[in-house]
CHARMM internal coordinates of N, CA and C (Angstrom, degrees):
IC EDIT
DIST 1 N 1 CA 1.4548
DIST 1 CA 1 C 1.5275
ANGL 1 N 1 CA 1 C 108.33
DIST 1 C 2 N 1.3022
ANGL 1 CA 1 C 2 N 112.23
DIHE 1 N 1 CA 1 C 2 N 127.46
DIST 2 N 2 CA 1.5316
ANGL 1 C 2 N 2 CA 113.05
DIHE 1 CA 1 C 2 N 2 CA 176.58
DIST 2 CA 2 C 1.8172
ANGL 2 N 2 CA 2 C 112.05
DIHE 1 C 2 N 2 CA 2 C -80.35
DIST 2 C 3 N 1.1342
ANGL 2 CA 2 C 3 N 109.14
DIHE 2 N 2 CA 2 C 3 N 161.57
DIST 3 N 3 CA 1.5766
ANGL 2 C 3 N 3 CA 110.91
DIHE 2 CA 2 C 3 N 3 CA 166.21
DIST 3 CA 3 C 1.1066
ANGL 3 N 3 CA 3 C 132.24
DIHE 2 C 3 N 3 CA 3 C -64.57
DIST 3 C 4 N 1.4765
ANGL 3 CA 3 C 4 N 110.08
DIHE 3 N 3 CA 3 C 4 N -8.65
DIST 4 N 4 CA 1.5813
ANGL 3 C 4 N 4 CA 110.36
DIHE 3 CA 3 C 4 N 4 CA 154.91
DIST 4 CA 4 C 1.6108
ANGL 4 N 4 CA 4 C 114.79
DIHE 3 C 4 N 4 CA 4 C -72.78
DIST 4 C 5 N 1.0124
ANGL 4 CA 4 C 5 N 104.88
DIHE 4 N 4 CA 4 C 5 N -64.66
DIST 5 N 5 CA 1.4332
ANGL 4 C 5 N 5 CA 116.19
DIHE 4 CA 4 C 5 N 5 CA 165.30
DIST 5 CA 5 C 1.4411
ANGL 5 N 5 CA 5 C 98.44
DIHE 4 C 5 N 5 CA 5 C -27.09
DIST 5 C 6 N 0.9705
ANGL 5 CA 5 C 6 N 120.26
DIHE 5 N 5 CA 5 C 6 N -86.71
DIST 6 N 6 CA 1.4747
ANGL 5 C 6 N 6 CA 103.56
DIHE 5 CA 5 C 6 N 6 CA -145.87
DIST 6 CA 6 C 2.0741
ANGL 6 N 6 CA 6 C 116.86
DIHE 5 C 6 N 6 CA 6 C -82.25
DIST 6 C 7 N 1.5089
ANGL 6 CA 6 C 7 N 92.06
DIHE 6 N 6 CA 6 C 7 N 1.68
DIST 7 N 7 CA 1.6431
ANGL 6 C 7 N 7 CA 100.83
DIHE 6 CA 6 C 7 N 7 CA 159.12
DIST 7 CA 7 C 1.4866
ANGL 7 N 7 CA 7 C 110.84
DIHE 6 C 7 N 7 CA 7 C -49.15
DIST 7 C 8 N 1.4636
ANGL 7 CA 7 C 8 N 96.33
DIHE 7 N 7 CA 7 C 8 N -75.79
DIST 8 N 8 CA 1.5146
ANGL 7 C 8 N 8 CA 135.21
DIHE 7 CA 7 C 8 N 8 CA 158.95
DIST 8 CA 8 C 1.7178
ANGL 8 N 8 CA 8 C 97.13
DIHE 7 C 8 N 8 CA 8 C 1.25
DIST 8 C 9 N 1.2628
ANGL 8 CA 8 C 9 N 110.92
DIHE 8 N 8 CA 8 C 9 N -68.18
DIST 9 N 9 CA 1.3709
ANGL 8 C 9 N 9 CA 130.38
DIHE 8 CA 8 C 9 N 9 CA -141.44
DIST 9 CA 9 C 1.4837
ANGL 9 N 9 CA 9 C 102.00
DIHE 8 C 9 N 9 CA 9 C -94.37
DIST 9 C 10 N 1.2036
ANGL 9 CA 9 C 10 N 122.84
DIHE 9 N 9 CA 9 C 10 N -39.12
DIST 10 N 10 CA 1.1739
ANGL 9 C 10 N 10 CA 135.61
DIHE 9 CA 9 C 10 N 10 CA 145.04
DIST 10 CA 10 C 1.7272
ANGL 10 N 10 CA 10 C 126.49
DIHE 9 C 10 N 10 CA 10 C -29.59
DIST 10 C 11 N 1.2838
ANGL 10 CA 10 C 11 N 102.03
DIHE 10 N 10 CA 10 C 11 N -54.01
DIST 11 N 11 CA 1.4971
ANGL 10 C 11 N 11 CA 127.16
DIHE 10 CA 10 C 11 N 11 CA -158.13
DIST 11 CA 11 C 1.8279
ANGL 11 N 11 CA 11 C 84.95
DIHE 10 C 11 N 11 CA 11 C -91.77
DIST 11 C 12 N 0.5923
ANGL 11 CA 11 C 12 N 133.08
DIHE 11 N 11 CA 11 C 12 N -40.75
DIST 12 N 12 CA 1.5864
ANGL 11 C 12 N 12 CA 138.25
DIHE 11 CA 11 C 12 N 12 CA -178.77
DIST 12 CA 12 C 1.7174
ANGL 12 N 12 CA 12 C 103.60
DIHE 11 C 12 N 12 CA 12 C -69.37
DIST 12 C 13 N 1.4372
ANGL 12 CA 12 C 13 N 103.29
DIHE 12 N 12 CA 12 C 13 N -82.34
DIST 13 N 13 CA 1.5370
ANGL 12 C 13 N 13 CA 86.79
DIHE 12 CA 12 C 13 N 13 CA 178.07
DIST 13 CA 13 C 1.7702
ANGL 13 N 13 CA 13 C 124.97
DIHE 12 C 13 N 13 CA 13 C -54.42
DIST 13 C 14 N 1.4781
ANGL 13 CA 13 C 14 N 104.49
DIHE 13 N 13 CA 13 C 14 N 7.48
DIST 14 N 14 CA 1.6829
ANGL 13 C 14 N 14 CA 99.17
DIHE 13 CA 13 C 14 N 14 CA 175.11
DIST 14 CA 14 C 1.4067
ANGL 14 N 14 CA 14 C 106.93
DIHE 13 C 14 N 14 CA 14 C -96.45
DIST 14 C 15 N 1.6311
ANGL 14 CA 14 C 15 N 111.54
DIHE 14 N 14 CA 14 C 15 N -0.22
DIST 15 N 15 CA 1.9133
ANGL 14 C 15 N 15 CA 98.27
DIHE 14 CA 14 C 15 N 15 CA -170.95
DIST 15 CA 15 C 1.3936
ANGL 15 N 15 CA 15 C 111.14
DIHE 14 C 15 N 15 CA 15 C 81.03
DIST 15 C 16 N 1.7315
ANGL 15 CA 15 C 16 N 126.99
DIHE 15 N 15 CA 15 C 16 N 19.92
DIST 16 N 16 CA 1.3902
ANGL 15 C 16 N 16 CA 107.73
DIHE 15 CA 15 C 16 N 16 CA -160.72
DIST 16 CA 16 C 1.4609
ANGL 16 N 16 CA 16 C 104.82
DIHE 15 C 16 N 16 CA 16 C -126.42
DIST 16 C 17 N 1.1863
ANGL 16 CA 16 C 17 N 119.58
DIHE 16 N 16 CA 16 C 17 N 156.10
DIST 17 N 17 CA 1.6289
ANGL 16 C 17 N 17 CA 115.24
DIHE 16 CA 16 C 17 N 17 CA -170.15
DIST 17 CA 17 C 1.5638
ANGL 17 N 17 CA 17 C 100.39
DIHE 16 C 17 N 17 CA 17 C -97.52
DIST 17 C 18 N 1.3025
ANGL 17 CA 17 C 18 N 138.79
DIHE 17 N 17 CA 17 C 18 N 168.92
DIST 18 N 18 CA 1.1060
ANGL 17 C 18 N 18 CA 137.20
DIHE 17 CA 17 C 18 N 18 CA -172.24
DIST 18 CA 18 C 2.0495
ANGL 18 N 18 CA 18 C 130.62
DIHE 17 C 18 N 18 CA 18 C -47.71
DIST 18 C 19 N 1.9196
ANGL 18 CA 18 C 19 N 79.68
DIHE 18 N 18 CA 18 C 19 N -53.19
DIST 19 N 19 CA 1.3148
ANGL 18 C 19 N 19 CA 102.07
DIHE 18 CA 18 C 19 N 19 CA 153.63
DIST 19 CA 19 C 1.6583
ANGL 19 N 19 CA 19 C 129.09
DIHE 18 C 19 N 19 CA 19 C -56.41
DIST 19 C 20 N 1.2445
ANGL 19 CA 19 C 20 N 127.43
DIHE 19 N 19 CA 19 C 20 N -49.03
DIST 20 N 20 CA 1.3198
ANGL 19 C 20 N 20 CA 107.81
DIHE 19 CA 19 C 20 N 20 CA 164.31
DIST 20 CA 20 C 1.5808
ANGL 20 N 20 CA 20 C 115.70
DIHE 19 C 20 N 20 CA 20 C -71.12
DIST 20 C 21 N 1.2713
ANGL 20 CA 20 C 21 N 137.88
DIHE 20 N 20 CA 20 C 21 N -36.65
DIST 21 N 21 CA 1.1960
ANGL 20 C 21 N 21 CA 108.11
DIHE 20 CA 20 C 21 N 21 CA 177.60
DIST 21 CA 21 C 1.3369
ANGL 21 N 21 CA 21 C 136.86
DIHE 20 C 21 N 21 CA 21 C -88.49
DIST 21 C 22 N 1.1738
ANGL 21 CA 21 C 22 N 92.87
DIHE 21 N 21 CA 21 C 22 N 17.92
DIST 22 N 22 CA 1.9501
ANGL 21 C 22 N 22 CA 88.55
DIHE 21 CA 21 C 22 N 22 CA 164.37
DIST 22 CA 22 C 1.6173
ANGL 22 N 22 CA 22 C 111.82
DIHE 21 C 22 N 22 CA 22 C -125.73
DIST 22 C 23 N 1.5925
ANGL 22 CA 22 C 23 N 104.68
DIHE 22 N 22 CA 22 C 23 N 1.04
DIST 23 N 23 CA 1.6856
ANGL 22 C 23 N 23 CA 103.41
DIHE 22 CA 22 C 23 N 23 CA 142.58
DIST 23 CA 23 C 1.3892
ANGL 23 N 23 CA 23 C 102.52
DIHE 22 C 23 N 23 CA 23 C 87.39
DIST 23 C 24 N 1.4481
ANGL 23 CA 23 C 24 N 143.55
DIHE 23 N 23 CA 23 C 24 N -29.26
DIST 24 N 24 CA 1.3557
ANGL 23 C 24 N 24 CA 148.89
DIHE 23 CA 23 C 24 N 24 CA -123.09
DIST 24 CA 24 C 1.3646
ANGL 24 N 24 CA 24 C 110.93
DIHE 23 C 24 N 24 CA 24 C 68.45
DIST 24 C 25 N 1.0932
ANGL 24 CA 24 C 25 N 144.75
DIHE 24 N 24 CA 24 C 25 N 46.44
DIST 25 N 25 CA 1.2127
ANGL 24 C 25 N 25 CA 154.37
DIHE 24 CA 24 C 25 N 25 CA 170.84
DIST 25 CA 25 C 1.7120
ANGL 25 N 25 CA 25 C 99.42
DIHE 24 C 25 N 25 CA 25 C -76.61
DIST 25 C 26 N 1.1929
ANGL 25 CA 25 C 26 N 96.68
DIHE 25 N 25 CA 25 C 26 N -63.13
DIST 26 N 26 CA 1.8522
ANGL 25 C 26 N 26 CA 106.51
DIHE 25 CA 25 C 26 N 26 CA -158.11
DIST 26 CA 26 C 1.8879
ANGL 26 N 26 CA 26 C 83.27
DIHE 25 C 26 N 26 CA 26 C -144.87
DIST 26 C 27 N 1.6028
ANGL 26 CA 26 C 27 N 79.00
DIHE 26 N 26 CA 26 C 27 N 147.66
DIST 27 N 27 CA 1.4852
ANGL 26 C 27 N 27 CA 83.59
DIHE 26 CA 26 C 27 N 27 CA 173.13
DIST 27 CA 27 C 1.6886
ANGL 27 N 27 CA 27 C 132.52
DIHE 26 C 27 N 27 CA 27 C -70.72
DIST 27 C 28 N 0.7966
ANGL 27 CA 27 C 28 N 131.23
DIHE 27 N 27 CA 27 C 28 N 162.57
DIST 28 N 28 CA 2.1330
ANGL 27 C 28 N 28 CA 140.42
DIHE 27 CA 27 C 28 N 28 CA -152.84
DIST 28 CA 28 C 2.3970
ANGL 28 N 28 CA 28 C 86.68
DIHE 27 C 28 N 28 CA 28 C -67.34
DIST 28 C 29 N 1.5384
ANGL 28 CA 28 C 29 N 92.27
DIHE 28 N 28 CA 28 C 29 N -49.19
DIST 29 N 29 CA 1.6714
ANGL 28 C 29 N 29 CA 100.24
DIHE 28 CA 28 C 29 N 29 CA -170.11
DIST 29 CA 29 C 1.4045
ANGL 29 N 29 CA 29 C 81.84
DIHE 28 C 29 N 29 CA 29 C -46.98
DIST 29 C 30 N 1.2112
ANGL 29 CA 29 C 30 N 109.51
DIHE 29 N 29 CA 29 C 30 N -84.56
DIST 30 N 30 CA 1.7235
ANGL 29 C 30 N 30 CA 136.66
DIHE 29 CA 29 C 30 N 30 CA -134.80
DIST 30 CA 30 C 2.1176
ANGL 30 N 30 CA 30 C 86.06
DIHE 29 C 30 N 30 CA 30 C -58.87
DIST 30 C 31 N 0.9184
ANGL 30 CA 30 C 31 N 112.99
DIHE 30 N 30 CA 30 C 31 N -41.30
DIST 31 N 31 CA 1.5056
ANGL 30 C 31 N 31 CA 103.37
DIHE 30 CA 30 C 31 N 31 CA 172.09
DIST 31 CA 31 C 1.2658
ANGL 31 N 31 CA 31 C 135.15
DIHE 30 C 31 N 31 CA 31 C -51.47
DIST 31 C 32 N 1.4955
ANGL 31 CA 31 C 32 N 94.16
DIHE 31 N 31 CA 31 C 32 N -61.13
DIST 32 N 32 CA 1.6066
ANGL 31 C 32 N 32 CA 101.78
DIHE 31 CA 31 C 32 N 32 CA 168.36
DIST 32 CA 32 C 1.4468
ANGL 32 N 32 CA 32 C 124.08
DIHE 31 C 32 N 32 CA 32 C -68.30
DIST 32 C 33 N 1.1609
ANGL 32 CA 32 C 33 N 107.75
DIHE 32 N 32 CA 32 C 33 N 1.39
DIST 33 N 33 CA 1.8592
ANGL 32 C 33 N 33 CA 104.97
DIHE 32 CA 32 C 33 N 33 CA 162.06
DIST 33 CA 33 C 1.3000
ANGL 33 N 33 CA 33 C 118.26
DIHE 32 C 33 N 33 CA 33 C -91.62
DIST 33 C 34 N 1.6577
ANGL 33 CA 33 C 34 N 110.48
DIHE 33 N 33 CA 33 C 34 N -26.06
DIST 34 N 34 CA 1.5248
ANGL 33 C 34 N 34 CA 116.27
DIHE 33 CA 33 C 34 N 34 CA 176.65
DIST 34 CA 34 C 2.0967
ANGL 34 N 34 CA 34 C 101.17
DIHE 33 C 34 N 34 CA 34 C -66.69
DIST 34 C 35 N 1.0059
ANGL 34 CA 34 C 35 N 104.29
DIHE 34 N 34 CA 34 C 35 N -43.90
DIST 35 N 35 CA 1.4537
ANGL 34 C 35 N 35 CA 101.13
DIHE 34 CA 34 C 35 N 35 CA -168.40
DIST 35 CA 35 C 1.9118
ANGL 35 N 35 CA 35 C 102.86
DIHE 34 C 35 N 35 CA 35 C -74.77
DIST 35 C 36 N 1.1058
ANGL 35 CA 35 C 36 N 121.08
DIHE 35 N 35 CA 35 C 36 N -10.43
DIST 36 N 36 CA 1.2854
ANGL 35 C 36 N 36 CA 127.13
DIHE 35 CA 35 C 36 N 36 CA 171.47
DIST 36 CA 36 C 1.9630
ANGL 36 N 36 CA 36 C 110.18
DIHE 35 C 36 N 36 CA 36 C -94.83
DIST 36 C 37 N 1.4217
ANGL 36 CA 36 C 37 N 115.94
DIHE 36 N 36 CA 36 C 37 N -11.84
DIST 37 N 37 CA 1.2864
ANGL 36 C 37 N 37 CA 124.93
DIHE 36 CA 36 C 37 N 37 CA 178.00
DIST 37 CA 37 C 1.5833
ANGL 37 N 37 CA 37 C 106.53
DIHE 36 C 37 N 37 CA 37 C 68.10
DIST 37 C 38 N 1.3664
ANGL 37 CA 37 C 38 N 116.09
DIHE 37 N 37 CA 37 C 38 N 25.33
DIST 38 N 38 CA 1.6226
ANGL 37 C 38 N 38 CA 130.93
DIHE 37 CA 37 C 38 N 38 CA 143.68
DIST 38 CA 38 C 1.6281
ANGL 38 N 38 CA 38 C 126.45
DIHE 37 C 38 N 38 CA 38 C -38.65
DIST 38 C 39 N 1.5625
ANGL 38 CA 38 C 39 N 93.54
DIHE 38 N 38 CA 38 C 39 N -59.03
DIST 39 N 39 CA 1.6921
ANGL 38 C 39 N 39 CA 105.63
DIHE 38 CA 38 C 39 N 39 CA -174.57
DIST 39 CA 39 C 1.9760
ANGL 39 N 39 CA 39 C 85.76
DIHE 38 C 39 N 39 CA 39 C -124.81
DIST 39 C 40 N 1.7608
ANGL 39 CA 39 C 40 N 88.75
DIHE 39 N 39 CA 39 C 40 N 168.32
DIST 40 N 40 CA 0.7164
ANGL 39 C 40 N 40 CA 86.50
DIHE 39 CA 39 C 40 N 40 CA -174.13
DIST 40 CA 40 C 2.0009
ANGL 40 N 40 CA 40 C 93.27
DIHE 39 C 40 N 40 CA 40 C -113.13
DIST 40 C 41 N 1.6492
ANGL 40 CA 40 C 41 N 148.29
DIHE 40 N 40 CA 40 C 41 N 162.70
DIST 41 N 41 CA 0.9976
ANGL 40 C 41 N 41 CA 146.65
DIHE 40 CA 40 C 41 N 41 CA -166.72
DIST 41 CA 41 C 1.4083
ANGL 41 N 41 CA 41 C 106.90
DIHE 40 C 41 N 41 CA 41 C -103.27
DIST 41 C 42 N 1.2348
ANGL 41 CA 41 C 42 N 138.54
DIHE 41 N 41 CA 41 C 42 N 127.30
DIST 42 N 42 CA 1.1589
ANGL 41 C 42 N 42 CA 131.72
DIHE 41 CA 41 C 42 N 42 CA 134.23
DIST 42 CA 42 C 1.3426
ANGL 42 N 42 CA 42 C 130.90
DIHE 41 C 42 N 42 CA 42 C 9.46
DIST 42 C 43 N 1.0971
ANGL 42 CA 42 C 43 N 142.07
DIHE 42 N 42 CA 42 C 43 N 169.13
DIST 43 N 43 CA 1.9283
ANGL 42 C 43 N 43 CA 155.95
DIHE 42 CA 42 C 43 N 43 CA 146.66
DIST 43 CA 43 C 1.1907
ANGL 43 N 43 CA 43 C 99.26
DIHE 42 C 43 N 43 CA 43 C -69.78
DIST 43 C 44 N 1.3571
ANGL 43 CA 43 C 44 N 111.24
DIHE 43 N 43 CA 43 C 44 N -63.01
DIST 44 N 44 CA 1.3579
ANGL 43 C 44 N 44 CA 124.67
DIHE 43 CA 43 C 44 N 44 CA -164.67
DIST 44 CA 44 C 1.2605
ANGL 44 N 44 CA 44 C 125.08
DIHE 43 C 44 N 44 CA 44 C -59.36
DIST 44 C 45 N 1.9728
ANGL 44 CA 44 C 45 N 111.12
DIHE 44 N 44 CA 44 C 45 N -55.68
DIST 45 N 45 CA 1.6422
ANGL 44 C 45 N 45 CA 105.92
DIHE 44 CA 44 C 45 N 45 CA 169.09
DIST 45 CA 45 C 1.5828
ANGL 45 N 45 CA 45 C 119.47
DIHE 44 C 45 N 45 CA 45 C -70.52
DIST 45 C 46 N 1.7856
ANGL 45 CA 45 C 46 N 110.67
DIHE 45 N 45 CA 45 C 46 N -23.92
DIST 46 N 46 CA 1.2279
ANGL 45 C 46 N 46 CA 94.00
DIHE 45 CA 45 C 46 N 46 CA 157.80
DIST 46 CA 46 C 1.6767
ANGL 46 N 46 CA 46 C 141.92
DIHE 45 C 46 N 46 CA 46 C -76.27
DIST 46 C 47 N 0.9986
ANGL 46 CA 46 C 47 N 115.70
DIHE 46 N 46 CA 46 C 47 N -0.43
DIST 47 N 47 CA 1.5504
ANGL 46 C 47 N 47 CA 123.29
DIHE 46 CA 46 C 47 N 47 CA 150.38
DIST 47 CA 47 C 1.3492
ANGL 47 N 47 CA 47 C 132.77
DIHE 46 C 47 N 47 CA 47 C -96.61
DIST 47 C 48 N 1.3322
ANGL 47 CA 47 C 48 N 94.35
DIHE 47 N 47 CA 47 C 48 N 5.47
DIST 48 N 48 CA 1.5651
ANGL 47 C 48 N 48 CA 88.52
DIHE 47 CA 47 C 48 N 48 CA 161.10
DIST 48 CA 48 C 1.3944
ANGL 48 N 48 CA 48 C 97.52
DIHE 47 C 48 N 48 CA 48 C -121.35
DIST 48 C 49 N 1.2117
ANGL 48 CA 48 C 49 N 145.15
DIHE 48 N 48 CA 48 C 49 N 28.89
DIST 49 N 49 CA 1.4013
ANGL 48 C 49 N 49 CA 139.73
DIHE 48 CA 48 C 49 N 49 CA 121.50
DIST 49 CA 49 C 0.7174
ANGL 49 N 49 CA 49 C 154.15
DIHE 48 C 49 N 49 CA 49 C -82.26
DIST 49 C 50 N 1.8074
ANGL 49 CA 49 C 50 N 110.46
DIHE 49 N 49 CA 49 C 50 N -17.85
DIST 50 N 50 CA 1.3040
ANGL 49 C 50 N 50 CA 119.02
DIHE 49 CA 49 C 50 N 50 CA 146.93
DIST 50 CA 50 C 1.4568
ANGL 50 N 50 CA 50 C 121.20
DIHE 49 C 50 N 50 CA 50 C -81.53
DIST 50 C 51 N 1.5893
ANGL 50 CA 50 C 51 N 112.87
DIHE 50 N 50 CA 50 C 51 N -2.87
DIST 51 N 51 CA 1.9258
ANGL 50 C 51 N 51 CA 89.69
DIHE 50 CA 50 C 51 N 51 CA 169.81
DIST 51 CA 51 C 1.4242
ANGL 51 N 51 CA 51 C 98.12
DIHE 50 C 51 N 51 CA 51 C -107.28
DIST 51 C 52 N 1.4896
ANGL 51 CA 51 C 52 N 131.50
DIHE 51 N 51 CA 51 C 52 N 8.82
DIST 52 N 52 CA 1.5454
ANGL 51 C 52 N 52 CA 119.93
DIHE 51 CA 51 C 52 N 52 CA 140.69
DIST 52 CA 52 C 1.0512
ANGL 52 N 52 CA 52 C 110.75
DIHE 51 C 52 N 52 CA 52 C -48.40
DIST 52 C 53 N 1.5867
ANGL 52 CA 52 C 53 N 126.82
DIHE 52 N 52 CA 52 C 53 N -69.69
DIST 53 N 53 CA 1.4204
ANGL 52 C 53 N 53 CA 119.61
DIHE 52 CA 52 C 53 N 53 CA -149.53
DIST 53 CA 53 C 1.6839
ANGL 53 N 53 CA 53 C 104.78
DIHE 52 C 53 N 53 CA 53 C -93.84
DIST 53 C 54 N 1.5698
ANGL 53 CA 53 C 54 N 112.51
DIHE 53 N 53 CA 53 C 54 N -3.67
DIST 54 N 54 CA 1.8702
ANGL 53 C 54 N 54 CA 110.81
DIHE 53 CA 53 C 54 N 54 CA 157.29
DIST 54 CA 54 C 1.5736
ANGL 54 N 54 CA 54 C 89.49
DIHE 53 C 54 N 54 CA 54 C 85.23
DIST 54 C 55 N 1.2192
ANGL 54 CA 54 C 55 N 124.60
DIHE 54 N 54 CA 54 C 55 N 40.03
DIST 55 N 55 CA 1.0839
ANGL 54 C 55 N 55 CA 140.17
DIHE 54 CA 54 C 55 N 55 CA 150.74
DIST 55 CA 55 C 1.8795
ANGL 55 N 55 CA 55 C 124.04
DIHE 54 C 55 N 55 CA 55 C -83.86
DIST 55 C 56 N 1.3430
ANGL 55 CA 55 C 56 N 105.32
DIHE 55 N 55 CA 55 C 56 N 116.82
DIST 56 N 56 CA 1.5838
ANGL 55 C 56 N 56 CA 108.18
DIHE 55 CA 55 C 56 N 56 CA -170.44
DIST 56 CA 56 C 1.5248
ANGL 56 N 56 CA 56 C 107.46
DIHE 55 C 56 N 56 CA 56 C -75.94
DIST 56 C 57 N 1.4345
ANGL 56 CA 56 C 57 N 104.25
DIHE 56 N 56 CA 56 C 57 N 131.47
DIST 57 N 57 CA 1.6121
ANGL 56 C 57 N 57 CA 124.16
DIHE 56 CA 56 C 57 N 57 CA -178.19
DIST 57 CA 57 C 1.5155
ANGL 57 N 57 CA 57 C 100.92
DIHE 56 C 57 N 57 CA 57 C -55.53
END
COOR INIT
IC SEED 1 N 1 CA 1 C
IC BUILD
C-alpha cells in the first residue's frame, strides 16, 4: 500500500473530506494528486497531517 493509499484510507475512515484533512497544510489540488500517487508529499507536510488528524507516526 502506498501513502497515498493509505492517507486516503485514513481520511475515509475519519468522515473527512479532503479539505478538512489536510487542514491548509498543502493545497486541496496538490493533495489530491498525492492520494492518487501523482505528486509525491513531503516528510514534513506529511507529519503535520497526521498530527492534525492524531494519527500515530
Amino acid at each position: 500500500m502506498t501513502i497515498g493509499e493509505l492517507l486516503k484510507d485514513y481520511r475515509i475512515k475519519q468522515g473527512k473530506n479532503q479539505r478538512e484533512f489536510i487542514a491548509g497544510i498543502v493545497s486541496q489540488s496538490y493533495y489530491s494528486k498525492v492520494e492518487k500517487e501523482i505528486h509525491r508529499i513531503t516528510a514534513d507536510d506529511l507529519l503535520k497531517i497526521l498530527n492534525h488528524n492524531g494519527i500515530p507516526v
